[in-house]
Backbone as a chain_set.jsonl record, in Angstrom:
{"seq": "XXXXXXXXXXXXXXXXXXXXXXXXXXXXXXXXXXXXXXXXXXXXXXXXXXXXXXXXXXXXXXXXXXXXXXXXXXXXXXXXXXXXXXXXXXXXXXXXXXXXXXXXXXXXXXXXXXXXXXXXXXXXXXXXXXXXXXXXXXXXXXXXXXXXXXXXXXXXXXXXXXXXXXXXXXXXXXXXXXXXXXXXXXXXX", "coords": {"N": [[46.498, 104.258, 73.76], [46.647, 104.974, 77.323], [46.957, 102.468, 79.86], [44.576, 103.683, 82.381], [43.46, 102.255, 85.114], [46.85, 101.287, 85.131], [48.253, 103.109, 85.277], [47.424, 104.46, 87.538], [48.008, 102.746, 89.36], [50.741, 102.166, 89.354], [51.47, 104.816, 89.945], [51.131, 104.975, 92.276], [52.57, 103.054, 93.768], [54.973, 103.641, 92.734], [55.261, 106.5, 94.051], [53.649, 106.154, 96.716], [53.889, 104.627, 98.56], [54.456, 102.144, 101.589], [57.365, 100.07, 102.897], [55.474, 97.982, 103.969], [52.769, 98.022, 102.516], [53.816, 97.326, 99.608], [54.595, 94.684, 100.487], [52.265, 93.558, 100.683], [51.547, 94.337, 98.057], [53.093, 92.664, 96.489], [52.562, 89.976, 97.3], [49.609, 90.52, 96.001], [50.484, 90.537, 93.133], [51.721, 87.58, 93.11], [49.712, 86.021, 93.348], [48.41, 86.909, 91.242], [50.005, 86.512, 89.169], [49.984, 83.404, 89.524], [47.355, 82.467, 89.068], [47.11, 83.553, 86.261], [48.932, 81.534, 85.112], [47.962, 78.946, 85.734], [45.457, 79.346, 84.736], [46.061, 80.625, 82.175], [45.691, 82.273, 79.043], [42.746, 82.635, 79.611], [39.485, 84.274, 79.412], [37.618, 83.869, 81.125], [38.159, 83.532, 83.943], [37.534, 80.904, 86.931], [35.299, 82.734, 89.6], [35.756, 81.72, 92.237], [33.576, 83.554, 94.561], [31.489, 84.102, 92.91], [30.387, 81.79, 92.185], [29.645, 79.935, 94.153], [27.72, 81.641, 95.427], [25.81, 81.725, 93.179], [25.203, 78.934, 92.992], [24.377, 78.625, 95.663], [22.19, 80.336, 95.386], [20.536, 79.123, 93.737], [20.418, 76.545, 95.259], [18.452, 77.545, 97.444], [16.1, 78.272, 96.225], [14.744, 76.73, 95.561], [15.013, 73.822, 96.313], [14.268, 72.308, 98.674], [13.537, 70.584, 101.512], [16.351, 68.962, 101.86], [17.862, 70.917, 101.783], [19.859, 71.923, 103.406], [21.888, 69.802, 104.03], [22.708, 69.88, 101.228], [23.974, 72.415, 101.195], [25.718, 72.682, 102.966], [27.799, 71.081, 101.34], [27.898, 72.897, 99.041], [29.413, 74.788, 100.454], [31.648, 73.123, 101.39], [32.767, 72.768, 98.682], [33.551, 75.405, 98.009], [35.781, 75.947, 100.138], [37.187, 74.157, 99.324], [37.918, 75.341, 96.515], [39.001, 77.298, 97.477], [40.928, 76.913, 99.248], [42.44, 75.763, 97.103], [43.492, 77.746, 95.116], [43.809, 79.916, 96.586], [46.574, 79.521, 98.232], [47.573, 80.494, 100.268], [45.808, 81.822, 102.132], [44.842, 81.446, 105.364], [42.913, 79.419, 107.878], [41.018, 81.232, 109.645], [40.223, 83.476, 107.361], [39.649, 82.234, 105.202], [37.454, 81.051, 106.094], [35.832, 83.686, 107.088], [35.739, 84.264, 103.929], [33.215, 82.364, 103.011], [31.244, 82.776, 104.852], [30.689, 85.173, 103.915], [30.468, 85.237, 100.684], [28.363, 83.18, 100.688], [25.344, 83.081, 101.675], [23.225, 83.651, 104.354], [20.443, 82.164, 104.652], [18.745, 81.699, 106.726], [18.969, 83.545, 108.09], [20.507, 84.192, 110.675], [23.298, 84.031, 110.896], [23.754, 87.11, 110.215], [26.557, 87.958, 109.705], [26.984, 88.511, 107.251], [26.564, 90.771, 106.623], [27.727, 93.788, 105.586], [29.227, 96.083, 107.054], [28.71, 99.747, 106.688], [31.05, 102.511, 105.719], [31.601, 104.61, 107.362], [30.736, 103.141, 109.947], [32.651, 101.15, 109.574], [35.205, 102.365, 109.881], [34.397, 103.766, 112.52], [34.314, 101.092, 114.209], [37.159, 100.396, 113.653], [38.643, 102.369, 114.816], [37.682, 102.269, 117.985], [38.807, 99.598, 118.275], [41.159, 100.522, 118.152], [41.912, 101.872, 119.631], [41.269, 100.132, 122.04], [43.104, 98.095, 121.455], [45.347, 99.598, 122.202], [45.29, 100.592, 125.081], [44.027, 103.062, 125.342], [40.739, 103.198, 125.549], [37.832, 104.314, 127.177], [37.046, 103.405, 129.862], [34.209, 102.633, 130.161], [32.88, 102.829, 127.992], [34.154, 101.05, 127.117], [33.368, 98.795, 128.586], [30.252, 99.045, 128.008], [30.031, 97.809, 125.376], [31.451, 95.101, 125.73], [28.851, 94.546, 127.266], [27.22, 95.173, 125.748], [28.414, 93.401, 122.961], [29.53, 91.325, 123.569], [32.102, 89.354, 123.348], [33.463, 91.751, 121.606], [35.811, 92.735, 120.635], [37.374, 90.77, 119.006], [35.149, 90.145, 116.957], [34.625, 92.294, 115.827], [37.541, 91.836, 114.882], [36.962, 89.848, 113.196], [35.43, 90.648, 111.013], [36.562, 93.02, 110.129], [38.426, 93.711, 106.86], [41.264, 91.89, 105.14], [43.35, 93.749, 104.247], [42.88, 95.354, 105.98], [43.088, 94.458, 108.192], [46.117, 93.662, 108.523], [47.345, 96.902, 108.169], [46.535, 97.28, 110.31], [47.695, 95.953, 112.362], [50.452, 96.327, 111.568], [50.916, 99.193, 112.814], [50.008, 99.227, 115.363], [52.297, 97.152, 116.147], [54.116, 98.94, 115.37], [55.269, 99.772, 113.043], [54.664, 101.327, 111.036], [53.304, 104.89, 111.024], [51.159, 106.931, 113.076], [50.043, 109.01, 111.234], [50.43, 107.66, 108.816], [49.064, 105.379, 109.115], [46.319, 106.371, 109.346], [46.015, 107.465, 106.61], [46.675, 104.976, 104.912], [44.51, 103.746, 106.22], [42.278, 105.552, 105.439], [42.523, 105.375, 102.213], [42.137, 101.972, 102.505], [39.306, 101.884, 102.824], [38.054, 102.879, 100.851], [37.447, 101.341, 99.008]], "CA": [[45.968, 104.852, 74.963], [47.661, 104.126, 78.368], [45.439, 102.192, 80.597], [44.091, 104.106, 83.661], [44.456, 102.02, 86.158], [47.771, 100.633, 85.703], [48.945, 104.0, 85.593], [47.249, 104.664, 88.767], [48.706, 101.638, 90.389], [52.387, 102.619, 89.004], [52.138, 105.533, 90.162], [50.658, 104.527, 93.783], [53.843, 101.718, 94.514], [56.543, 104.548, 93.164], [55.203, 107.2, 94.738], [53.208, 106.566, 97.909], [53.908, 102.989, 99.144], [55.751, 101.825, 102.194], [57.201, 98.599, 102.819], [54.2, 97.129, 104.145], [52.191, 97.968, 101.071], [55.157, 96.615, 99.061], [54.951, 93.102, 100.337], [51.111, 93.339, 99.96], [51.454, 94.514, 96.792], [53.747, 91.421, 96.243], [51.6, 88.978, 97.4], [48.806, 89.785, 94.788], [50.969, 89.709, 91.944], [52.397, 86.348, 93.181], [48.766, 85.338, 92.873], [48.027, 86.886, 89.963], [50.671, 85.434, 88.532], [49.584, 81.632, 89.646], [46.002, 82.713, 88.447], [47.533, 83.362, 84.722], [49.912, 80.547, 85.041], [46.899, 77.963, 85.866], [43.921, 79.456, 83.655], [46.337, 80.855, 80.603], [44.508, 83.766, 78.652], [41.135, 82.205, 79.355], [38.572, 85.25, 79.27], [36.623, 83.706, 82.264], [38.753, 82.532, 85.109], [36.724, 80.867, 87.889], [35.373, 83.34, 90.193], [34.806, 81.244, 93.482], [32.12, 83.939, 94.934], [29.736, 84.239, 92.433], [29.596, 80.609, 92.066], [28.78, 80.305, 95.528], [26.528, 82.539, 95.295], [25.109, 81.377, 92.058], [24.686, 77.462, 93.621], [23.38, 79.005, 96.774], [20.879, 81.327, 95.218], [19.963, 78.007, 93.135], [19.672, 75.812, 96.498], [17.716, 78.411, 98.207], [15.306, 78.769, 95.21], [13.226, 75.481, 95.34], [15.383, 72.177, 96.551], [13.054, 71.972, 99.439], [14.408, 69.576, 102.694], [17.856, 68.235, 101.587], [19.134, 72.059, 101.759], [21.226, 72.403, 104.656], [22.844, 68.947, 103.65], [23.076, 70.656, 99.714], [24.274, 74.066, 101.581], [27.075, 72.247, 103.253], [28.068, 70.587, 99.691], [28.676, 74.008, 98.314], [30.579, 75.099, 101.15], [32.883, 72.289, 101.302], [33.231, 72.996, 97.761], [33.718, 77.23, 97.97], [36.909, 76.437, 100.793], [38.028, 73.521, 98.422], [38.328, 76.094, 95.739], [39.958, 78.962, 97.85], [42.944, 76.133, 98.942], [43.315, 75.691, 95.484], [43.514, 78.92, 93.98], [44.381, 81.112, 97.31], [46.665, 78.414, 99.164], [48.262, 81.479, 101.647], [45.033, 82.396, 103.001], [44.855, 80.606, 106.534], [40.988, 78.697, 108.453], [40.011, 82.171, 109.382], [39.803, 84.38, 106.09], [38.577, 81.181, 104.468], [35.85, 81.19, 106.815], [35.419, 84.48, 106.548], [34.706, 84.243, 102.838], [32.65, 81.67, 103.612], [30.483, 83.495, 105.765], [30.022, 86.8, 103.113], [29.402, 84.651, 100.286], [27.505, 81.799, 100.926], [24.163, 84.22, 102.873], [22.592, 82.513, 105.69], [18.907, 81.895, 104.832], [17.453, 81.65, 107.727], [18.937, 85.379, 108.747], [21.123, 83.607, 112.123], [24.575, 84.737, 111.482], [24.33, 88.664, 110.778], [27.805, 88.26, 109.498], [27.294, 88.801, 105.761], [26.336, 92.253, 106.546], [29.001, 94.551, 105.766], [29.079, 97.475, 107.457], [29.247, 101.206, 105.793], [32.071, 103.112, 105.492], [31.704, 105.34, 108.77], [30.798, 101.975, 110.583], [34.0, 100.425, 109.593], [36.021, 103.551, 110.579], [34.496, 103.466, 113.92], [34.998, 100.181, 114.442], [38.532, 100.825, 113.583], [38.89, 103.138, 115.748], [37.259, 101.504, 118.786], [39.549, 98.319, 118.074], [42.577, 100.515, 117.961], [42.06, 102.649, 121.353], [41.054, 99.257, 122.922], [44.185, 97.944, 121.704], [46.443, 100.721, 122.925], [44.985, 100.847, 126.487], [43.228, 104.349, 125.655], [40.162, 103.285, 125.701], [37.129, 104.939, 128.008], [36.311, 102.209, 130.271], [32.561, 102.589, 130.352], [32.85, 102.423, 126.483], [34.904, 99.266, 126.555], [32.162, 97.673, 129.663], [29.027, 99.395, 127.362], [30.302, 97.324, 124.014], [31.162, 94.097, 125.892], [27.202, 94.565, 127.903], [26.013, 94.514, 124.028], [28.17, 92.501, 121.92], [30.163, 89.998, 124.326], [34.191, 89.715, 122.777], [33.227, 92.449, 120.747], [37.528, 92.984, 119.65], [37.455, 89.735, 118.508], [33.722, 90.262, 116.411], [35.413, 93.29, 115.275], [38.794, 91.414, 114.07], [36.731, 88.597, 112.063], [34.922, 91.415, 110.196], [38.108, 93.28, 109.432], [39.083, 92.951, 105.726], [42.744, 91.329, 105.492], [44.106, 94.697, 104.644], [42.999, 96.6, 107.606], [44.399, 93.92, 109.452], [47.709, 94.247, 107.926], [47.399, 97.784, 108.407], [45.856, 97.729, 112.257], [48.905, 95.062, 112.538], [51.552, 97.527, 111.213], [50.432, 100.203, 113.297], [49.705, 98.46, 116.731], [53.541, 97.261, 116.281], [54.909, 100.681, 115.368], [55.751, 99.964, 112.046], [54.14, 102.76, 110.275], [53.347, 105.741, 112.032], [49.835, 107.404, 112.962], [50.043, 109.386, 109.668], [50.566, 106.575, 107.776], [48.418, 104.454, 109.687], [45.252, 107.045, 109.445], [46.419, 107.362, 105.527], [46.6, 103.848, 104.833], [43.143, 103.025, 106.581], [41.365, 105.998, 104.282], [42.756, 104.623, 101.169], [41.736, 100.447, 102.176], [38.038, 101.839, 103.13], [37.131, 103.856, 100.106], [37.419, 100.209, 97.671]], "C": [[46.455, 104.056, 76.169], [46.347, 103.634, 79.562], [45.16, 102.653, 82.066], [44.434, 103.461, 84.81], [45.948, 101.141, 86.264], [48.647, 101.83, 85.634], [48.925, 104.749, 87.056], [48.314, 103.58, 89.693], [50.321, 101.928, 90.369], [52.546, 103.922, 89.784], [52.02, 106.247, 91.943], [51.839, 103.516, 94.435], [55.116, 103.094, 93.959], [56.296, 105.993, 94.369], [54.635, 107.533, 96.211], [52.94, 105.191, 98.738], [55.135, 102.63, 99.771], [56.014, 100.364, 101.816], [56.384, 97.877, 103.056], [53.302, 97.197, 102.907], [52.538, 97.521, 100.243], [54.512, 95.501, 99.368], [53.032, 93.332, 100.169], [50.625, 93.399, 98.383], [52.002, 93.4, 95.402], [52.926, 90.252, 96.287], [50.49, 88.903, 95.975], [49.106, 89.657, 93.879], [51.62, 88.414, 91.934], [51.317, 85.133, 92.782], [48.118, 85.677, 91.843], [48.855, 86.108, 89.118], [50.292, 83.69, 88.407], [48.423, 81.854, 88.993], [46.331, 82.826, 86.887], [48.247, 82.397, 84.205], [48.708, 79.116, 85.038], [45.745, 78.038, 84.445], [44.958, 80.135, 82.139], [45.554, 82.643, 80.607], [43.006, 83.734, 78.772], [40.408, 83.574, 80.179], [37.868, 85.168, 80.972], [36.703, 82.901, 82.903], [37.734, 82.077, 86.447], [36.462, 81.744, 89.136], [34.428, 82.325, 91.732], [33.265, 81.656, 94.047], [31.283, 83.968, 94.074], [29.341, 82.839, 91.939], [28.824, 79.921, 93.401], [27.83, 81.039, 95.533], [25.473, 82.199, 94.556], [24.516, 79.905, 92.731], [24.182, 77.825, 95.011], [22.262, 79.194, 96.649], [20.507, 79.832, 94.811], [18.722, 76.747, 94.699], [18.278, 76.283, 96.631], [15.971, 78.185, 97.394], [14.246, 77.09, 95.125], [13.787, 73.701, 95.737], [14.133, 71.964, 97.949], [14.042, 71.295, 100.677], [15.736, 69.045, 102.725], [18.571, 69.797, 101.831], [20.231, 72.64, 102.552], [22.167, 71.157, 104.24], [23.314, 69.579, 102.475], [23.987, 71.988, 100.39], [25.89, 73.022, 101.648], [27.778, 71.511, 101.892], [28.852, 71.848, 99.399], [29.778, 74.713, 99.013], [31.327, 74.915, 101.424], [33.723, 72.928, 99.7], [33.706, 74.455, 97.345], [35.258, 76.634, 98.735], [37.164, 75.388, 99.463], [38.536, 74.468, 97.814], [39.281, 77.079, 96.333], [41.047, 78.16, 98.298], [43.261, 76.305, 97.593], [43.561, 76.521, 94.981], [43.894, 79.866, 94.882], [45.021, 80.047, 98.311], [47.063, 79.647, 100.942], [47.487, 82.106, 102.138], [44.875, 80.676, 104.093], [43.056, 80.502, 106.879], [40.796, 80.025, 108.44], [39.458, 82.84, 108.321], [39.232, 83.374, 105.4], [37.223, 81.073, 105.162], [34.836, 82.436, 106.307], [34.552, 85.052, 105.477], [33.589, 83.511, 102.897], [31.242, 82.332, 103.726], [29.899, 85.008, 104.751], [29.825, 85.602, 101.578], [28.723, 83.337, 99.538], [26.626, 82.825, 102.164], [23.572, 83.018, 103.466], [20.844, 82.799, 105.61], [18.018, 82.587, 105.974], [18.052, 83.098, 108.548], [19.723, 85.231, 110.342], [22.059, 84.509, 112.171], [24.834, 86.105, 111.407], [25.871, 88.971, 110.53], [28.679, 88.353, 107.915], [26.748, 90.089, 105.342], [27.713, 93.278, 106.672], [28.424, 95.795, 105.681], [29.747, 98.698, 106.443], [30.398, 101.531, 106.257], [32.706, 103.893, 106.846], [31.85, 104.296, 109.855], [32.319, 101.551, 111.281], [34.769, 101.491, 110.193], [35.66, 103.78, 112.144], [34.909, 102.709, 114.55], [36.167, 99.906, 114.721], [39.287, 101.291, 114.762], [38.704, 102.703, 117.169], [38.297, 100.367, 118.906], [40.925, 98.659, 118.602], [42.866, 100.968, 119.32], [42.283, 101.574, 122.313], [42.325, 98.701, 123.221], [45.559, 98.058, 122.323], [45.928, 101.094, 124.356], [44.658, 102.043, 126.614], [41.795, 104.492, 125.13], [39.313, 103.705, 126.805], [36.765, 103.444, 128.753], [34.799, 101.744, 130.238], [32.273, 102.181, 129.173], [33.038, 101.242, 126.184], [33.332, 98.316, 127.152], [30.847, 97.889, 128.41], [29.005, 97.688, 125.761], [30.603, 95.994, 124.205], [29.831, 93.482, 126.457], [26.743, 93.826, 126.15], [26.492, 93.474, 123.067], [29.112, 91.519, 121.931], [31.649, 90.61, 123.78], [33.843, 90.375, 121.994], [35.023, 92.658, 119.901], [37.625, 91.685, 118.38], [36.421, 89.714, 116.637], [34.293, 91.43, 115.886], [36.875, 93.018, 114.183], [38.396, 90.949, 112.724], [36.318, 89.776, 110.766], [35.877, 92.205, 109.404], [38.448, 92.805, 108.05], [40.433, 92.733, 106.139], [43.423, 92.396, 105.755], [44.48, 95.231, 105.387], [43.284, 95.912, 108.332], [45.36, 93.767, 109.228], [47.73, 95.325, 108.025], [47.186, 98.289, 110.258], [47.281, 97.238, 112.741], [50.079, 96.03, 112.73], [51.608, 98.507, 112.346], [50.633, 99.966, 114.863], [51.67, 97.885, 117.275], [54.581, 98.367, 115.788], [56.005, 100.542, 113.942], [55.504, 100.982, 110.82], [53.845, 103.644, 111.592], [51.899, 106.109, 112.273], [49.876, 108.154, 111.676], [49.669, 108.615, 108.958], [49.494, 106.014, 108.097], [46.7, 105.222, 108.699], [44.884, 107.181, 107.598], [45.957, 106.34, 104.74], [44.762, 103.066, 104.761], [41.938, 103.81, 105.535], [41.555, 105.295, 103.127], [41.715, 102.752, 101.109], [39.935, 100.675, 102.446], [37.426, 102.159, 102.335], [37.212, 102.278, 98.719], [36.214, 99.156, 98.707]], "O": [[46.652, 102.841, 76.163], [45.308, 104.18, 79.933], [45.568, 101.905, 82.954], [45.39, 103.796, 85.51], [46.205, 100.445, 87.246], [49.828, 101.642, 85.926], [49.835, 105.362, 87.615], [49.186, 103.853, 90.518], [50.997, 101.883, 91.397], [53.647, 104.172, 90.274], [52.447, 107.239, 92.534], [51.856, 103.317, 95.65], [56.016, 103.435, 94.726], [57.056, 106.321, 95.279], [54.861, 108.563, 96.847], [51.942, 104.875, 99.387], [56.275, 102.628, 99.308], [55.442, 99.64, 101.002], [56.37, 96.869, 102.349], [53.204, 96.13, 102.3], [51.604, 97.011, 99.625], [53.711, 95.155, 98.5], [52.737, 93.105, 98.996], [49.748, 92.803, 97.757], [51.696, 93.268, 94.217], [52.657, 89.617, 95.268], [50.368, 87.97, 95.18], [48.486, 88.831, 93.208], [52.1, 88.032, 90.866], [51.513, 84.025, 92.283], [47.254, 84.924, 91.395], [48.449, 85.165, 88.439], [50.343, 82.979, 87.403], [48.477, 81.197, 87.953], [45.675, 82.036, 86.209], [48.309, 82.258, 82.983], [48.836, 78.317, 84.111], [45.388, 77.229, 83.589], [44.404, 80.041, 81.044], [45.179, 83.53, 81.374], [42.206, 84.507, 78.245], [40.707, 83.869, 81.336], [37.684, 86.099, 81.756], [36.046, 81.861, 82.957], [37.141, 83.016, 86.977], [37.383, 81.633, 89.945], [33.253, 82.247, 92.09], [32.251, 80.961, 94.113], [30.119, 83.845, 94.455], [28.259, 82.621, 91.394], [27.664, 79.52, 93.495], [26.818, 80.404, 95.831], [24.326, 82.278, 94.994], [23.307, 79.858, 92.955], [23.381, 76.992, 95.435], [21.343, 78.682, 97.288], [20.089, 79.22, 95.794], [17.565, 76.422, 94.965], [17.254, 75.765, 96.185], [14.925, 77.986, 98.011], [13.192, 76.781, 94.571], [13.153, 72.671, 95.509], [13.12, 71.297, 97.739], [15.246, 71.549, 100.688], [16.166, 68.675, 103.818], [19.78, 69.84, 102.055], [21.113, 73.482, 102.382], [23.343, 71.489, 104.087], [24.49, 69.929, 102.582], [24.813, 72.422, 99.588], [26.749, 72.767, 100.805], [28.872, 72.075, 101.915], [30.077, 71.949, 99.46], [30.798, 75.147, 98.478], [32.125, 75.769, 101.809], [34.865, 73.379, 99.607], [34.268, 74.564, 96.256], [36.177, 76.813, 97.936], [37.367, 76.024, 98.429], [39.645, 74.799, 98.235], [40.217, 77.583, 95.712], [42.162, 78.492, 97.895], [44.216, 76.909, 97.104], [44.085, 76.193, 93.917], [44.386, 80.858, 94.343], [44.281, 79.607, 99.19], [46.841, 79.504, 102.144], [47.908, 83.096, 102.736], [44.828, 79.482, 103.796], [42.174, 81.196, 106.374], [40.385, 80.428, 107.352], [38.229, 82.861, 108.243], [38.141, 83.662, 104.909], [36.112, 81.027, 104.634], [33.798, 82.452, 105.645], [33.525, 85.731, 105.51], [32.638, 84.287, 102.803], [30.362, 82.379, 102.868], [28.88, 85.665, 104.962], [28.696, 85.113, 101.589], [28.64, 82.821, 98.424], [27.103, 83.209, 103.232], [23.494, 81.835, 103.134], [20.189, 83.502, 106.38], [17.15, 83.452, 106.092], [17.488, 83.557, 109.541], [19.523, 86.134, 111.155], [22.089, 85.48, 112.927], [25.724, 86.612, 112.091], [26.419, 89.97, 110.995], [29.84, 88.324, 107.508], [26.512, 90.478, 104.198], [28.469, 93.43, 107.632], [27.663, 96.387, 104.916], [30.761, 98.689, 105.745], [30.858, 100.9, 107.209], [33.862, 103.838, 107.266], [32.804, 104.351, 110.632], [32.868, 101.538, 112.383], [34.929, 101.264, 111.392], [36.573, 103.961, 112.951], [35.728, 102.971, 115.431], [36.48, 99.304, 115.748], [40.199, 100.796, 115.425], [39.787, 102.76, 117.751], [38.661, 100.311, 120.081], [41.702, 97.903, 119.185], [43.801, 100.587, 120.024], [43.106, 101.676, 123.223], [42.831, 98.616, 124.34], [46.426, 97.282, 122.727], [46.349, 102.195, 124.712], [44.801, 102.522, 127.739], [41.45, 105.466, 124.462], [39.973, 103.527, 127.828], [36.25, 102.513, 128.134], [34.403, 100.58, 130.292], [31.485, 101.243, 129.05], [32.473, 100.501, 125.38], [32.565, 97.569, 126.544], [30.473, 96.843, 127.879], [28.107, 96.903, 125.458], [30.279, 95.277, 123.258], [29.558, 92.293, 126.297], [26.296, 92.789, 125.661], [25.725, 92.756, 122.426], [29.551, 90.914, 120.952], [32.131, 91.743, 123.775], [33.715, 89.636, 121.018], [35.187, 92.691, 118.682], [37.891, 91.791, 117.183], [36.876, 89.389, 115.54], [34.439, 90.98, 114.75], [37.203, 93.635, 113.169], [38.882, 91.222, 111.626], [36.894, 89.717, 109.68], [35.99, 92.083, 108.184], [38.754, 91.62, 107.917], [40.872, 93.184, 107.197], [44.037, 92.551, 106.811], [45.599, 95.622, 105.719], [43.811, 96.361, 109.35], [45.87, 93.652, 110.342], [48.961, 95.339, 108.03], [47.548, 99.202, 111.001], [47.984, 97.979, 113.428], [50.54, 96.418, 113.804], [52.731, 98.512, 112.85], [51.482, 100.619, 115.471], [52.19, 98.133, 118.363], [55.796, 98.367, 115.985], [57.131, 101.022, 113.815], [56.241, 101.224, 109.865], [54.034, 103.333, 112.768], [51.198, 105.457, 111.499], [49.56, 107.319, 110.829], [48.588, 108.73, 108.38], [48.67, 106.114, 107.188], [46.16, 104.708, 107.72], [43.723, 107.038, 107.215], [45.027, 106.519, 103.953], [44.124, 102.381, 103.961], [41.017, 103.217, 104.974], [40.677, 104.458, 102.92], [40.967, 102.362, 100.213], [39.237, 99.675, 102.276], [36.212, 102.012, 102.473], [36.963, 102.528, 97.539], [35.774, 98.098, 98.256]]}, "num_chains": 1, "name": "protein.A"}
């Protein structure tokens, strides 16, 4: 029996993948590759987030006063891990992860909430007009009134893709088609 998705994926890079998708598509087998090359056939390669997660939830759960010193511990130890095992992600996206998961207790940062599906597509959208100087001005003034550098607060949130895709797009390397294409596809995973 042929396995589902690698027939999907085969038949998503011959048939409906530009070059930009290409070198993305490159990238994660360069790290899958290092990921099988490091751990072998082992069943149960380290998954950074849910150990973060797992030594968070733990913290959280009854250390008492030491936990913001203990917090920072695990979080040194979450980017440690993502140099080591993702060296070609740069400070922000390490943050990033960071920030989704390792949850913020005390409910401050509001930035391990990931927005729905429509959200993100607005967002998108909003980001891209702003970009291209056809945004409504009142819209742009309304959205910096409420949520200061909102483009910016908009970027961080951004998975990598859709900023490799906003990227593409913004420099006229794909087309609106593609672009609009592209962005359904990275929103519906």
């Amino acid at each position: 029996m042929a396995d589902t998705g690698l027939v999907q994926a085969l038949e998503y890079i011959l048939n409906r993948s530009n070059e930009s998708s290409i070198e993305v598509l490159a990238e994660a087998v360069v790290r899958r590759r290092r990921e099988l090359s490091m751990f072998g056939a082992m069943v149960n390669i380290p998954d950074p987030e849910r150990l973060a997660k797992e030594i968070s939830g733990r913290l959280d759960a009854g250390i008492g006063s030491g936990i913001e010193s203990l917090k920072k511990s695990v979080r040194d130890m979450t980017v440690r891990i993502i140099r080591e095992h993702a060296p070609e992600l740069n400070d922000d996206q390490i943050e990033e992860l960071c920030r989704a998961w390792i949850p913020d207790t005390a409910g401050q940062s509001g930035q391990s909430v990931k927005p729905s599906r429509d959200m993100l597509l607005s967002m998108i959208e909003q980001f891209v007009m702003f970009s291209r100087g056809t945004m409504n001005q009142k819209i742009e003034k309304d959205l910096r009134d409420e949520l200061g550098s909102w483009p910016e607060r908009y970027w961080n949130i951004f998975p990598p893709v859709v900023r490799l895709i906003i990227t593409d797009f913004l420099k006229d390397r794909i087309t609106e088609e593609e672009f609009y294409s592209k962005i359904g596809m990275a929103v519906e995973f």
